[in-house]
Every structure is written in structure tokens, then in C-alpha cells.
C-alpha positions as CSV (number, residue, x, y, z in Angstrom):
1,X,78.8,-70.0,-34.1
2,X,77.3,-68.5,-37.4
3,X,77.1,-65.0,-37.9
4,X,73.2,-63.8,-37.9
5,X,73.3,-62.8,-41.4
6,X,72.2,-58.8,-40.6
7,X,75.2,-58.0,-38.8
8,X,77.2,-59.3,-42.0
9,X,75.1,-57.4,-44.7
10,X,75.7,-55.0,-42.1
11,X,79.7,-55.5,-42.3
12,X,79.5,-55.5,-45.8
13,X,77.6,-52.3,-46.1
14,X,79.7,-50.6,-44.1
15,X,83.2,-51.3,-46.0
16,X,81.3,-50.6,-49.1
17,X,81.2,-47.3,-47.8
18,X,84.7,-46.6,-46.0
19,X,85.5,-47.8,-49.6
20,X,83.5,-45.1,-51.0
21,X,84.5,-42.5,-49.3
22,X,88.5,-43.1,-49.7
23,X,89.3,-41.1,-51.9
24,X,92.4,-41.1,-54.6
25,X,93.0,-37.7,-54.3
26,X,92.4,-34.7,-51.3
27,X,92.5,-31.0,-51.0
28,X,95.0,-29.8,-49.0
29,X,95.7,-26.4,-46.6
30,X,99.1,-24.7,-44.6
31,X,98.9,-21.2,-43.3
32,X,101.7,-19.1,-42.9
33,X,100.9,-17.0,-39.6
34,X,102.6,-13.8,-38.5
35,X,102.4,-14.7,-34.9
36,X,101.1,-11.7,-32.4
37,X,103.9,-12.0,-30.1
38,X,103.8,-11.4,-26.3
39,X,106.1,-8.5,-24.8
40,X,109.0,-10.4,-23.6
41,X,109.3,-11.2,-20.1
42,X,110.6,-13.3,-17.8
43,X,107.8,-12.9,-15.5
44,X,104.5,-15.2,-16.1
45,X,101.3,-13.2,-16.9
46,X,97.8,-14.3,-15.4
47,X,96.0,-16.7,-17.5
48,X,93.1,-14.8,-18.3
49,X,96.4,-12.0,-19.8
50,X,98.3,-15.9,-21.7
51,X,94.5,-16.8,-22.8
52,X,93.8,-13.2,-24.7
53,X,97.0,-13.2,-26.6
54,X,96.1,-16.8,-27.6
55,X,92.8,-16.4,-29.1
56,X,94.1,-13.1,-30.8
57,X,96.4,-15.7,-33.0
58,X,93.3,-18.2,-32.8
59,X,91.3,-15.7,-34.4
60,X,93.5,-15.0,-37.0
61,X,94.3,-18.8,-37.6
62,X,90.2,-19.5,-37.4
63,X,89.8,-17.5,-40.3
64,X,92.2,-19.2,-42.3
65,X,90.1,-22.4,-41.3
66,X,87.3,-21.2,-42.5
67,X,88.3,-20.2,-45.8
68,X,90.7,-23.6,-46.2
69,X,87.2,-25.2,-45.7
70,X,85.1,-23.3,-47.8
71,X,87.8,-24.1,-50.9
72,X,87.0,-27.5,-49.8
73,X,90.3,-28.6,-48.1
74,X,90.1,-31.9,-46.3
75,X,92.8,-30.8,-43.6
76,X,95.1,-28.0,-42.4
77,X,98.3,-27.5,-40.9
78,X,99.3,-24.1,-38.9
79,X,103.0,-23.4,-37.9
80,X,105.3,-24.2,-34.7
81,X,104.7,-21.4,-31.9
82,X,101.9,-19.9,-34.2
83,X,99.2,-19.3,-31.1
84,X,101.7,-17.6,-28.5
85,X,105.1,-16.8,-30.1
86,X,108.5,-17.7,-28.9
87,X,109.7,-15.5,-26.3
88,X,109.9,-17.3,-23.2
89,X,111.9,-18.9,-20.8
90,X,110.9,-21.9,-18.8
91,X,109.1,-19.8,-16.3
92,X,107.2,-17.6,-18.7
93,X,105.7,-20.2,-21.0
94,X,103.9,-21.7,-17.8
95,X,100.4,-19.7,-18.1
96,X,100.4,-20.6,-21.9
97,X,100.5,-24.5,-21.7
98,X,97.7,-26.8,-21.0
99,X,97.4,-30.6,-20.0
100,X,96.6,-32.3,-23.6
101,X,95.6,-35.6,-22.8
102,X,96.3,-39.5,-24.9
103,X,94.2,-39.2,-27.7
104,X,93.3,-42.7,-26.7
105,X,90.6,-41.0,-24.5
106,X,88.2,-40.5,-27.3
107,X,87.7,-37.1,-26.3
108,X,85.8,-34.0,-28.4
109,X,86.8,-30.7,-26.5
110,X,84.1,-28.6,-28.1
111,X,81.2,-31.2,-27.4
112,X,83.2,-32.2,-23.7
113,X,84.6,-29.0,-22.7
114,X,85.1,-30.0,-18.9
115,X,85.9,-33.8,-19.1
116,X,89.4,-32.7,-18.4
117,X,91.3,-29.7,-16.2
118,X,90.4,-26.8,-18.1
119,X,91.4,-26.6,-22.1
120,X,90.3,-23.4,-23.9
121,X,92.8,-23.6,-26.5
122,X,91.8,-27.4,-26.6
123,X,88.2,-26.5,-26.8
124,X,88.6,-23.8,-29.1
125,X,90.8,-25.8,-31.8
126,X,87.8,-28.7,-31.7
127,X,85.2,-26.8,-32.4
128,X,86.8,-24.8,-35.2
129,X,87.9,-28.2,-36.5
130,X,84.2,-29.5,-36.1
131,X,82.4,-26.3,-37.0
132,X,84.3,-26.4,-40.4
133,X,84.2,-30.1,-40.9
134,X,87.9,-29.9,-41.5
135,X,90.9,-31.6,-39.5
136,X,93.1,-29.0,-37.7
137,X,96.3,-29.6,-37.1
138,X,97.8,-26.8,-34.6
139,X,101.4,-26.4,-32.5
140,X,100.4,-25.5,-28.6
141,X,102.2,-26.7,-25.5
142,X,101.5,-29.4,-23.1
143,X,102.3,-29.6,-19.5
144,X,102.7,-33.0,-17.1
145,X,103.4,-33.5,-13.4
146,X,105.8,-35.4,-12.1
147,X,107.7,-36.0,-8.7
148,X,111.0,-36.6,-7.3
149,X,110.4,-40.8,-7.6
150,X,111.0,-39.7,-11.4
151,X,114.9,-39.1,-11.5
152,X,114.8,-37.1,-14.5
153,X,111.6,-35.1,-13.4
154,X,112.8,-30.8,-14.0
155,X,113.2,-29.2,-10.5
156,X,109.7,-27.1,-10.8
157,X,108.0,-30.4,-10.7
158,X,106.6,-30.5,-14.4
159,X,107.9,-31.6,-18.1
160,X,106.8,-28.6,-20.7
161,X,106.8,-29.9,-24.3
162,X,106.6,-28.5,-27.4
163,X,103.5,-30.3,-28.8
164,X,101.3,-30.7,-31.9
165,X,98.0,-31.7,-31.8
166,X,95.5,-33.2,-34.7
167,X,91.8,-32.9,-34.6
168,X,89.8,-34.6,-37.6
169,X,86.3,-33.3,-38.7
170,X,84.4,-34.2,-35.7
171,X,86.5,-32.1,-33.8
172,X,87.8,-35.6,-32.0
173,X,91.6,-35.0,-30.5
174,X,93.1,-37.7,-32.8
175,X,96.8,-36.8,-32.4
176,X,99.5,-35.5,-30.3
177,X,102.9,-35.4,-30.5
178,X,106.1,-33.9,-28.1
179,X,108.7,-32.7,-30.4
180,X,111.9,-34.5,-29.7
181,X,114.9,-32.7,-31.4
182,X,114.8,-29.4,-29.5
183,X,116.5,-26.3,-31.0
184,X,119.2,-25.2,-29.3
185,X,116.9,-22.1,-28.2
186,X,114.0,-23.9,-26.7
187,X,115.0,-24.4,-23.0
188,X,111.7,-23.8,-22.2
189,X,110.8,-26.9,-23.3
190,X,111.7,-31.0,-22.4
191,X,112.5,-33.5,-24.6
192,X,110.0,-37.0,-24.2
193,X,112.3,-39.9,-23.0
194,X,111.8,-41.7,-26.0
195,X,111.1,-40.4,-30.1
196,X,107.4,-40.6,-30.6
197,X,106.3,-42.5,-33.8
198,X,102.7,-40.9,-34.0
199,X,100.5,-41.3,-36.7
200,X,96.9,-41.6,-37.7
201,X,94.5,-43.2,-40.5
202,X,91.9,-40.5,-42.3
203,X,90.0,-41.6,-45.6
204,X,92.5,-40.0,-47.8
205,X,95.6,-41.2,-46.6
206,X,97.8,-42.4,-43.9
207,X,99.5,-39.8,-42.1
208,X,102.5,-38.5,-39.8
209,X,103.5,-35.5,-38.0
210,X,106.4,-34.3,-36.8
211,X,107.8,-30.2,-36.0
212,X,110.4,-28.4,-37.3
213,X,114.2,-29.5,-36.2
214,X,112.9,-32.9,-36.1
215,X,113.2,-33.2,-39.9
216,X,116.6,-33.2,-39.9
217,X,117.1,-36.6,-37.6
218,X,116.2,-40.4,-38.1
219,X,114.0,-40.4,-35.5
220,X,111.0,-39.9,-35.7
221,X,111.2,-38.4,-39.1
222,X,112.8,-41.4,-41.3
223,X,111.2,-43.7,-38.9
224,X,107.2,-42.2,-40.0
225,X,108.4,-42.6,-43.3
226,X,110.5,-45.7,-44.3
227,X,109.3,-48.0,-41.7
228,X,105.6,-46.6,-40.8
229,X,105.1,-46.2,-44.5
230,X,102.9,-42.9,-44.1
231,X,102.1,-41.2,-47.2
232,X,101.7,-37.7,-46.2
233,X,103.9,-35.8,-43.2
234,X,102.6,-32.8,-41.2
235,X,104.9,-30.0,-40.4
236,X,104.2,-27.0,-38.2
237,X,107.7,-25.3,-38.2
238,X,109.6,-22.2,-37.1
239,X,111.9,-22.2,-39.6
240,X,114.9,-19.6,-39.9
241,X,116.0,-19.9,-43.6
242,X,120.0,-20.2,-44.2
243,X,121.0,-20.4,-47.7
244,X,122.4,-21.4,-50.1
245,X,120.7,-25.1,-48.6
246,X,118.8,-25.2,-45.7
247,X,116.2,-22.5,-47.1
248,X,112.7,-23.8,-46.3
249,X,111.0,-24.1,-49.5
250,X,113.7,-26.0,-51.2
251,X,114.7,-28.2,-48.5
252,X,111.0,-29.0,-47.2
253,X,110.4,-29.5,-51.5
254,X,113.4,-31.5,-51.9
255,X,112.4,-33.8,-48.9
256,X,109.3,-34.6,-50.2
257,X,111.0,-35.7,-52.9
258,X,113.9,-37.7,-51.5
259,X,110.9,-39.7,-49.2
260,X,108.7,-40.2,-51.8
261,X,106.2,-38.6,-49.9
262,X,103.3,-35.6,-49.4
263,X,104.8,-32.9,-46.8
264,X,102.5,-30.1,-45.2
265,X,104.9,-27.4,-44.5
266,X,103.5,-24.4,-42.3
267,X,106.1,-21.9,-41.2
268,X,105.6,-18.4,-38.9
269,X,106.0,-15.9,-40.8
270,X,108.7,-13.1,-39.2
271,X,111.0,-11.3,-41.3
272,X,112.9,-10.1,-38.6
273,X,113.8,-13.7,-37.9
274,X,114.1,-15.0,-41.3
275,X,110.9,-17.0,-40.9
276,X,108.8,-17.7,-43.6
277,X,108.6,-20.3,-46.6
278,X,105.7,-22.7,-46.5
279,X,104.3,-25.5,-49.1
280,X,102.4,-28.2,-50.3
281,X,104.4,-31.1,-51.7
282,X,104.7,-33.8,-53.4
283,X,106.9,-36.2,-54.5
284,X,107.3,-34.6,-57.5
285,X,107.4,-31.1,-56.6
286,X,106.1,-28.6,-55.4
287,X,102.3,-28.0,-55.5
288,X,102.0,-24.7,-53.4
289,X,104.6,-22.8,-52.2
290,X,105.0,-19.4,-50.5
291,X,108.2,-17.5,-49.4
292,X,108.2,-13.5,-48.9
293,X,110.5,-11.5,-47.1
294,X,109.4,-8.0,-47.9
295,X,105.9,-8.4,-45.9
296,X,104.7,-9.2,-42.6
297,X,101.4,-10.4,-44.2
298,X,99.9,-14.3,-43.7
299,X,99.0,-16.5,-46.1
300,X,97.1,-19.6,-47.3
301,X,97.9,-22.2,-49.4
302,X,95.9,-25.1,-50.9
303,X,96.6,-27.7,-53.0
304,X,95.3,-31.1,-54.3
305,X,97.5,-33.7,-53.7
306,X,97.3,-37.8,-54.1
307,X,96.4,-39.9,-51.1
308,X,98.5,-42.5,-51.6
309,X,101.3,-40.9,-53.6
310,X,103.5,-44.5,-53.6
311,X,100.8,-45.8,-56.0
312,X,100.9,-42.9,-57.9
313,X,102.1,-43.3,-62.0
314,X,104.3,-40.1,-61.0
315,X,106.0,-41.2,-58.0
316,X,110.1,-41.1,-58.7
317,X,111.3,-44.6,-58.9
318,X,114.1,-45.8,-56.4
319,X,117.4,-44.2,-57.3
320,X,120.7,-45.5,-56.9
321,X,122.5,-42.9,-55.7
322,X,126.0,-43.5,-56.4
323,X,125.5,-45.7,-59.4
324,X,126.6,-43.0,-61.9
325,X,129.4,-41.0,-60.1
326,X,131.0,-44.4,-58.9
327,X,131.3,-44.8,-62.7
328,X,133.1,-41.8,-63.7
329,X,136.9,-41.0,-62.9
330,X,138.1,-40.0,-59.8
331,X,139.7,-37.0,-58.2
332,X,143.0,-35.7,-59.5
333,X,144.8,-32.7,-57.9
334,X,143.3,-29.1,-60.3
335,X,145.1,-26.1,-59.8
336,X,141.4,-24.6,-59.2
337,X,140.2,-26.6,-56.2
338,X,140.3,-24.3,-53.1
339,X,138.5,-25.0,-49.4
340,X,135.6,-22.8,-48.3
341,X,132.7,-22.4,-45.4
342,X,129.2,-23.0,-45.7
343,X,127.3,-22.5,-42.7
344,X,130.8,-23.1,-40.7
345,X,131.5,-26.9,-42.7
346,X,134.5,-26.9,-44.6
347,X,133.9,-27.5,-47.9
348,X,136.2,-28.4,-51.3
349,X,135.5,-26.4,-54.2
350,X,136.9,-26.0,-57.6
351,X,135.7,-23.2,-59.7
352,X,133.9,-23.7,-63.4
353,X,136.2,-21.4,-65.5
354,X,134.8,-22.7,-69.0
355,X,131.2,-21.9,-70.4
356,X,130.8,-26.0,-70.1
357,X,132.3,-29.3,-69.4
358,X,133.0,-31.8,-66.6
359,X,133.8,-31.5,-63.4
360,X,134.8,-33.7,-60.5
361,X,135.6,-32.5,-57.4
362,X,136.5,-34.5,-53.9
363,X,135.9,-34.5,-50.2
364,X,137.5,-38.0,-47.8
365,X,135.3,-40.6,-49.7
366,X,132.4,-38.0,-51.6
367,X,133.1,-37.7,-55.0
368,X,130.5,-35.1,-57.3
369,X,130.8,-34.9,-60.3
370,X,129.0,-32.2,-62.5
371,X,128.3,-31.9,-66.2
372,X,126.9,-28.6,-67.3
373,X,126.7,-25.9,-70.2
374,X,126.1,-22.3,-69.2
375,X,124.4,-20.0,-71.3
376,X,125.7,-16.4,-71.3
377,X,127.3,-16.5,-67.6
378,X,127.8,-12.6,-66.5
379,X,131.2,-12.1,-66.1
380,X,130.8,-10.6,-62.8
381,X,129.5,-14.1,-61.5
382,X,131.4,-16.9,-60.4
383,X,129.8,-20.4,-59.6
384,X,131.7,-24.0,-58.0
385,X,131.6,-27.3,-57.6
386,X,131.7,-28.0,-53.8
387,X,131.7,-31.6,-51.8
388,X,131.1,-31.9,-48.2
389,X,132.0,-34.9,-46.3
390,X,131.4,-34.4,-42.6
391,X,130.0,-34.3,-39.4
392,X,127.6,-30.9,-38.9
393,X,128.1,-29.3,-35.3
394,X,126.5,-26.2,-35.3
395,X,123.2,-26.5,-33.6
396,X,123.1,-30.0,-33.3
397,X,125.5,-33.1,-34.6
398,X,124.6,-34.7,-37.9
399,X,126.5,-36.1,-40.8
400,X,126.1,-35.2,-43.7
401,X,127.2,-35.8,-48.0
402,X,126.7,-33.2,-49.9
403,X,127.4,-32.2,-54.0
404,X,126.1,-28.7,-54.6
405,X,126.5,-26.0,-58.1
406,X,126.2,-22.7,-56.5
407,X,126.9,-19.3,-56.9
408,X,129.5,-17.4,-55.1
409,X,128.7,-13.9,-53.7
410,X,131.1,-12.2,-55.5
411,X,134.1,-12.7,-57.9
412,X,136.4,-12.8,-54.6
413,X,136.2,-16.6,-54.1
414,X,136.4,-16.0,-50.5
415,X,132.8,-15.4,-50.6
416,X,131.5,-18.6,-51.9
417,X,129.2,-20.4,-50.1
418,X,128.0,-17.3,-48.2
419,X,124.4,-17.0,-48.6
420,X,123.5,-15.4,-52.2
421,X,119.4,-15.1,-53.4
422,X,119.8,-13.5,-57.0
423,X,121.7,-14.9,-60.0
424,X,121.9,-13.7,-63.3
425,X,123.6,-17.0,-65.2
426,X,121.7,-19.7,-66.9
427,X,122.5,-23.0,-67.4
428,X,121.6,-25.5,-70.9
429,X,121.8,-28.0,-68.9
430,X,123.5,-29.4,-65.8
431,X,124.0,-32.9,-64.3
432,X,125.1,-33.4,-60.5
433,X,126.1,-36.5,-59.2
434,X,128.2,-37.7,-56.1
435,X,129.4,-41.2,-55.4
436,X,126.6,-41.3,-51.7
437,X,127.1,-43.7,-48.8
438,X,123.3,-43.2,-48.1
439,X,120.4,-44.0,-49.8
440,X,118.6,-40.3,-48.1
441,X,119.7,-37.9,-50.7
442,X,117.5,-35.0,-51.2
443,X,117.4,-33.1,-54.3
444,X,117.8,-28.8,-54.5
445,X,117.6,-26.7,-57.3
446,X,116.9,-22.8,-56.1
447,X,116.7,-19.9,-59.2
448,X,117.2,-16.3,-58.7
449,X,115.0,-14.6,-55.8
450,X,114.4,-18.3,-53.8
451,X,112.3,-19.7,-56.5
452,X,111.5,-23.3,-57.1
453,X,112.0,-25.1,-60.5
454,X,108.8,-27.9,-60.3
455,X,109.0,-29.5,-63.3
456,X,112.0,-28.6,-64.7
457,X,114.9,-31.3,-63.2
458,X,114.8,-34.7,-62.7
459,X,116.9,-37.4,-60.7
460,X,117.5,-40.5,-62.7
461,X,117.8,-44.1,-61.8
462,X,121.3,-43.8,-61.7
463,X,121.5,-41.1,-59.7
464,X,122.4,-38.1,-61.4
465,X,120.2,-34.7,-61.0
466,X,119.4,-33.5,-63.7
467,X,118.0,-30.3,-66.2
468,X,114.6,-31.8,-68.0
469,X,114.1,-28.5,-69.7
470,X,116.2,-25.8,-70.4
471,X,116.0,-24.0,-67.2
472,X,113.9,-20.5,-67.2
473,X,115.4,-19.0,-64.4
474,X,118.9,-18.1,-63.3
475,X,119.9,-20.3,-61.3
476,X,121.6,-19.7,-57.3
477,X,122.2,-23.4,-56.2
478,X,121.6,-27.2,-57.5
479,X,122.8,-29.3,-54.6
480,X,122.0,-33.2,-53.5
481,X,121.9,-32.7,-49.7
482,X,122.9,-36.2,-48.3
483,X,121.9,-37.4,-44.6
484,X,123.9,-40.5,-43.5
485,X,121.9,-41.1,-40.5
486,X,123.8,-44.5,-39.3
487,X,126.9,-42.2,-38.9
488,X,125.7,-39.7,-36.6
């Protein structure tokens, strides 16, 4: 049968202008919300008492929106528990959650308000997202039934997950995703049976999302990425920053990096908790970033990014990540090589007692080796060379590799690897490698006051970290945080 020629003009037309309106590049937006928090309890509140503290936050996060718009950003992402807080058990959370539907449905909550059980939260996020012609991505939680012909079904006859959900311009629900890799304090919430691999398709990019803990696993978080082949990662978190590694800026930044991908990175902001740190980045760097512990203030970020950051003439080329250390001498016993903690793995050090040289230090089959020239160190500062070779087991089991410079916390080297945030010591130039079993090495360098260095380091083909410029800022840490997911 042969087309009637209208509908194919029609075809035609109509890629001509999906074509059109891809575009190379987009404006992006996170907010970093100080959450209005609920008086803790372990009794539920009424509805109409969960609803009111909700569109307090809403109304904070709606104004954000609006301004994210008016700077013409395409999409924005608001943090992990940023509408109710985080101070509830299983019980307690009940009033707060709503039934969030498969986006399948086709559904627009602020055209469609009663298609479903009542959604206010829903309804609200839709229209804001519609209102401002802007995709809203927002951290709320979803409730489901079940029954006792589900074995696994909780004893109060409902699953409670921690859930993000994605509405695009129309204010259409086009993603939602359960977290999977719960934090060790979340017992309000279940886990889904399986990871969730959820992403969707916008004119400026393919993307993924994924919350907070989840970053730190293969699944879904590698899986979006390597095998999905998204090019820019949402990331409502709650993240508690722990140096000298796992602060959020650098390890969200240095992510981006290692993936070769954009990351959204919203955070709550909540000093009390060490929460805050929130970004825009790229594969290159960081765009946007914002980290303030003095304040209890919000803030927005935007940032243009590329939509398809793989084709990009800046995108880092594939790194071989052992290639150089595997190259250079191994371990042999130094009279300065002493063990130490960081965040409670045992680590090898070996201190740098000359204003430069070459260093290699060793953990079971991690060698790093570093290559550095200080300039001026402050005698009242001591920095190491440290390897970690392990399994993590703190709040979760993961293995990691990991090389790190760093600063200790005093001249008593007792204290190194505790967390330090000021420096006074520049470096000429430095050069970290470590001979890696995995190919998901993510590059750190931190200055004085948690401070990012875009611009200013490099990873080569071969491997090796490195200073492009003469580095303007003291610096606390330069580390290549390994994951070797396969040994988990």
C-alpha cells in the first residue's frame, strides 16, 4: 500500500521540526532548599496538618521555579526529602505520601486533578511545571497496597518508597523512580524488588535519575550510564558531607567526570546535619556549584550545559587507568609508611618529608604513586600519600581503590585522614596515579575552604591526575576514588 503523499510531507515536516528544536546546548537549574521540617513525632498528623507543611516547602521550591524559568532554564532539579523533611518513622511518614502512578498513564495532574485518588502534591508539582513551561523534577513519597498473597508485602499492608518524580513542560508526569539503595536511616521507607533503570527522552538530551545513596552502587547508577548511555543524570540528594572524600561537591564534580557525563546535583541544605553542596556538572568540571556551612539560607543555581556531552570536542577521552602506575617501580619497605583511618578503612600512608619528588606507596594489589613539588609548605602542615585497598562496611558494603594527597589535621600523624577543610600549602605541580583494577575511577581535587579547582587538573590517557596550571589555591586533598563494582 502507498503512503497518500500528505501524511509523508506531513512526517517530514514534523522531524524537520523535532530536528529544529533539539538543541546542542540547554540551560540548566538545582536548588538547594533548607527544608521546613515537621516537629518530630512518632504519631501521624491529619492530612490537612502533612498537606500545610508540604506546600510551605512547595512554596518556597515554586519560587525557585519561577525564577529558574524566567533565566530561561529548560529543567530543574530539587533535593531528596526537600517537601516534608526527614523525621519520621514508618508510621509517621504515612499522611505525607501519595499514590504516584506509571507514568505510562499519560497523565497531567494540573489539567486532570481527579483522574486518580487524590494528589495535591502531584497536582501542585504539574502545574508549577506547566505554569512555567519548565520540567520539574521533585523528591516526594509514594505509597502502594499490597496483601498477604505478596510474601514480602510490610505487615501494615503497604510498601512506602522514597520516590522522585519528573514532570516536563506540559506539566505531563513523565518519570518516577523508587530509590533502591536505602540509607541505613530510612526505615520508613521499602526498597523496590528490583533496581529501576528509568529514564526519559527531552529535546536536549537523554536523561536519568537516580537519589542520593544510589550513586554509590552499580545499579542503577552505572547501569543509566554505561549501558543506557544517558547524557545527563538527575540527583535530588540528602547528602551529609564527610571529608576529606565523600564531600558533595567534589565527589558529585568528580563523578561527572569519571562518567563522562552532565550531573544535576540538588542537596537540602541543614547545617546541623552537614547537608549542603549542590552543582551543575559536566564532564569537565564543574559549571555551578554551591557549598555554605555558615547559613541556613537556599539557593539557585543555573548553568548552561551540552546536550549531548559524549559528542562534545571537550569530553575527556577514555583513560587507562593503570597504564602509568603499572609502569613505574613497585613498593619497597620506607621507614615513613605508617597505617591510618579514614572514615573507619585502614589506610597505608607514607609521609612527603621533601619539598618534592616521587612517591609510591602500597595497599594488597593498589599501588599510587605520586610526583609533586610543593611550594612553600608551612611547617606546621603535614600531607601523605595514602592507598586503600578494601571492602567499605560502614553504612553499606562496597569495595573500593583509592590513591589520595591529603593533608593531615595536625603535625601528630595520628590525625591524618581525619576530616580537615583549610590548608595553607601549595603545590607546583602534582601527579597521582594508582595501578586500578577498575575502569570507574573518579577524580578529586579539594583547595582550602571546600573549593573546587575547574580548570586547573587534568587526567591523562594514561592515567595519571594531574596539575594543568599552577594551582591557585592551597590545596586539602587530590585523590582518585576507585569503585570496583564486580567485587562487591
Amino acid at each position: 500500500m502507498v503512503p497518500a503523499w500528505p501524511l509523508v510531507h506531513a512526517a517530514v515536516f514534523a522531524l524537520a521540526v523535532l530536528q529544529a528544536l533539539a538543541s546542542d546546548t540547554f540551560t540548566a537549574a538545582v536548588y538547594e532548599h533548607a527544608v521546613i521540617l515537621p516537629r518530630a513525632t512518632h504519631k501521624m498528623v491529619s492530612p490537612d496538618d502533612a498537606l500545610a507543611l508540604m506546600n510551605r516547602n512547595m512554596d518556597i521550591l515554586e519560587g525557585a521555579i519561577k525564577e529558574a524559568a524566567r533565566q530561561g532554564a529548560r529543567i530543574i532539579v530539587t533535593p531528596e526529602d526537600g517537601i516534608y523533611g526527614w523525621l519520621f518513622t514508618r508510621e509517621a511518614i504515612y499522611p505525607y505520601l501519595e499514590d504516584i502512578p506509571d507514568p505510562k498513564v499519560n497523565w497531567i495532574p494540573c489539567t486532570d486533578p481527579t483522574r486518580f485518588t487524590p494528589a495535591p502534591v502531584q497536582e501542585r508539582l504539574s502545574c508549577m511545571a506547566r505554569n512555567n513551561s519548565i520540567y520539574v523534577v521533585a523528591n516526594i513519597g509514594d505509597k502502594k497496597s499490597c496483601n498477604s498473597s505478596d510474601p514480602s508485602c510490610p505487615s501494615d499492608g503497604r510498601y512506602q518508597y522514597n520516590t522522585n518524580v519528573v514532570f516536563d513542560s506540559e506539566g505531563k508526569l513523565v518519570a518516577r523512580y523508587h530509590k533502591y539503595n536505602l540509607f541505613m536511616s530510612e526505615d520508613q521507607f521499602d526498597y523496590p524488588k528490583e533496581p529501576e533503570a528509568v529514564t526519559f527522552e527531552t529535546p536536549f538530551g537523554k536523561f536519568g535519575i537516580f537519589t542520593c545513596f544510589d550513586i554509590l552502587f552499580r545499579e542503577p547508577a552505572v547501569v543509566l550510564v554505561s549501558e543506557l548511555q544517558v547524557d545527563t543524570v538527575l540527583f535530588p540528594t540528602a547528602w551529609m558531607n564527610v571529608l576529606p572524600f565523600l564531600t558533595a561537591v567534589e565527589f558529585h564534580s568528580a563523578w561527572a567526570m569519571g562518567m563522562g557525563v552532565n550531573f544535576l546535583a540538588a542537596n537540602t541544605h541543614n547545617t546541623s546535619k552537614s547537608m549542603t553542596g549542590s552543582g551543575i556538572y559536566a564532564p569537565d568540571g564543574a559549571r555551578a556549584y554551591y557549598y555554605n556551612m555558615k547559613t541556613e539560607d537556599g539557593h539557585l543555581l543555573i548553568a548552561e550545559l551540552d546536550s549531548h556531552p559524549r559528542l562534545s570536542p571537550a569530553s575527556p577521552p577514555a583513560v587507562s587507568w593503570s597504564s602509568y602506575a603499572s609502569s613505574v617501580e613497585g613498593c619497597l619497605p620506607d621507614e615513613h609508611d605508617f597505617s591510618g583511618f579514614i572514615f573507619y578503612d585502614q589506610f597505608t600512608f607514607t609521609e612527603l618529608t621533601k619539598p618534592e619528588g616521587n612517591l609510591t606507596v602500597c595497599q594488597k594489589d593498589l599501588h599510587c604513586h605520586l610526583s609533586y613539588k610543593m611550594a612553600g609548605k608551612q611547617e606546621d602542615e603535614v600531607y601523605v600519600l595514602g592507598a586503600f585497598d578494601g571492602l567499605h562496611v560502614v553504612e553499606g558494603q562496597y569495595y573500593l581503590q583509592i590513591c589520595t594527597l591529603l593533608k593531615c589535621r595536625s603535625t601528630d600523624l595520628s590525625t591524618c585522614g581525619q576530616p580537615v577543610e583549610t590548608a595553607q600549602t601549595k603545590f607546583d605541580m602534582f601527579s597521582l596515579s594508582g595501578t586500578f583494577g577498575t575502569n570507574y575511577v573518579f577524580p578529586e581535587v579539594l583547595y582550602s575552604g571546600v573549593q573546587l579547582a575547574p580548570g586547573e587538573f587534568e587526567v591523562l590517557n594514561d592515567g595519571r591526575l594531574i596539575s594543568k596550571t599552577e594551582p591557585t589555591k592551597p590545596v586539602v586533598t587530590v585523590t582518585l576514588f576507585g569503585r570496583w563494582y564486580e567485587k562487591d
